[in-house]
C-alpha positions in Angstrom: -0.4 24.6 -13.4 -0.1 22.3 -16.0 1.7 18.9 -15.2 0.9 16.7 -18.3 3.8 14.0 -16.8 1.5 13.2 -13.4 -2.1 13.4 -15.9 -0.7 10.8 -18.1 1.1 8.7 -15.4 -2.3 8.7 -13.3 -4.0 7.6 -16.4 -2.0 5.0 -17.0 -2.0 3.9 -13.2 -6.0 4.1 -14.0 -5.8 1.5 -17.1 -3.8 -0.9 -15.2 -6.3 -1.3 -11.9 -8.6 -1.9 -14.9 -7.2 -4.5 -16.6 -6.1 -6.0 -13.6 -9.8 -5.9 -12.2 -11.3 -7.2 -15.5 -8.1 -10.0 -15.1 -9.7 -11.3 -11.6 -13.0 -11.1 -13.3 -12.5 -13.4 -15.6 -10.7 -15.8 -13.2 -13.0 -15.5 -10.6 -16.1 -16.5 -13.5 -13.2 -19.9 -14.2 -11.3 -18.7 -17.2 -7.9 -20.3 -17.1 -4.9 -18.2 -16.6 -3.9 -19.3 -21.0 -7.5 -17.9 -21.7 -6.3 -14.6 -19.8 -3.4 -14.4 -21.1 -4.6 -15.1 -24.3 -7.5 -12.8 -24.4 -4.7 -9.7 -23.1 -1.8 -10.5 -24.8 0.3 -10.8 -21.1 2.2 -13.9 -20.2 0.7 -16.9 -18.2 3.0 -16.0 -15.4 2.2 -12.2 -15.5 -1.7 -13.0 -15.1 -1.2 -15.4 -12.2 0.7 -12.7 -10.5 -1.8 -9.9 -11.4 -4.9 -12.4 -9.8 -2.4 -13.1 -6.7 -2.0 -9.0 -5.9 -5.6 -8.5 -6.3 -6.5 -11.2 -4.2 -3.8 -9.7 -1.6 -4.8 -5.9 -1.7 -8.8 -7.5 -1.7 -7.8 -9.5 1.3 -6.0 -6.6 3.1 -9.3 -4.4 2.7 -11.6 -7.0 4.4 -9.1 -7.1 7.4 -10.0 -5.3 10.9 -6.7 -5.4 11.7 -4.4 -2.4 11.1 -0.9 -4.4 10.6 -2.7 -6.2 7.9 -3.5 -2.9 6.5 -0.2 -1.8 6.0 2.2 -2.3 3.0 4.7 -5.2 3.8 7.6 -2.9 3.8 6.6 -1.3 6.0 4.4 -4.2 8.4 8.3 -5.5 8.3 10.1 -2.8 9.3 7.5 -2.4 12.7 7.8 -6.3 12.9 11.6 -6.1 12.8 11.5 -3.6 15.6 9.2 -5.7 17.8 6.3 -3.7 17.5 3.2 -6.3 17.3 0.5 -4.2 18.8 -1.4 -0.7 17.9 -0.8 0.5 21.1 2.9 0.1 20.8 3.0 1.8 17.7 1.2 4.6 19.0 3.6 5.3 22.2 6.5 5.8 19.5 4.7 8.1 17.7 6.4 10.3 15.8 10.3 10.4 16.7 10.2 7.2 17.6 9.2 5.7 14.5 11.2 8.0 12.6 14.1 7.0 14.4 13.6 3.4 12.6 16.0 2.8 10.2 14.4 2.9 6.8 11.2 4.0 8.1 10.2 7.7 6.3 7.8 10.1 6.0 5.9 8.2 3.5 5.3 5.0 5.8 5.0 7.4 8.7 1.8 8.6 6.7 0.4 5.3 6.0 1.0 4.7 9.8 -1.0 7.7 10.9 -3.4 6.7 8.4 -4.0 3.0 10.0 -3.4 3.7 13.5 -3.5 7.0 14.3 -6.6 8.8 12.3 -6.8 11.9 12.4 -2.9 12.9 13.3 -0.7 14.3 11.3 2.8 15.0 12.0 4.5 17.9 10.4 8.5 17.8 11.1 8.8 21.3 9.9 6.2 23.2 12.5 7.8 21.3 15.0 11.6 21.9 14.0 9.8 25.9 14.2 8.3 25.6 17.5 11.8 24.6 18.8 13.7 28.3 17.9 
């Protein structure tokens, strides 16, 4: 199957972790954020916030911890709910989680993903095992 719409948005996803790598880069090696945003054609602004994400998404790599892992939407929606500890997040697993408001499949995932490897809930097989 043929999906030229995902190809080209991938690429494009591609082209911006690039320039955004090549962006930290050249601030890390003490180019000024003008120089950058000279040398890309972005706005001063723009490039300081490119350097702050990458330095957030490097820092969240590094980190041991899986709340630190997480996206903040969805760090604040567990936070919200008083859930500070992995082991706390794992007694609510799934329904309970699910049950947050806000909280999807898609941060569900990133949940198993960070605290739970190798789990995988599937709300369908389980709505089947119920008839």
């Amino acid at each position: 199957m043929d999906t030229p719409f995902f190809d080209e948005t991938a690429r494009q996803r591609e082209v911006r972790r690039l320039r955004d790598e090549a962006i930290f880069s050249a601030h890390r090696n003490g180019q000024s954020c003008a120089e950058i945003a000279k040398a890309f054609c972005i706005s001063r602004s723009n490039v300081a916030v490119r350097i702050k994400l990458w330095k957030r998404k490097s820092e969240r790599v590094i980190s041991n911890d899986p709340f630190d892992n997480l996206s903040r939407r969805t760090a604040t929606l567990l936070r919200l709910q008083g859930l500070t500890t992995a082991k706390q997040v794992q007694d609510l697993h799934p329904h309970g989680l699910l049950d947050i408001r806000n909280l999807g499949y898609k941060s569900l995932r990133e949940i198993e993903d960070h605290f739970l490897p190798g789990q995988h809930y599937e709300p369908w097989v389980a709505r089947s095992l119920k008839k």
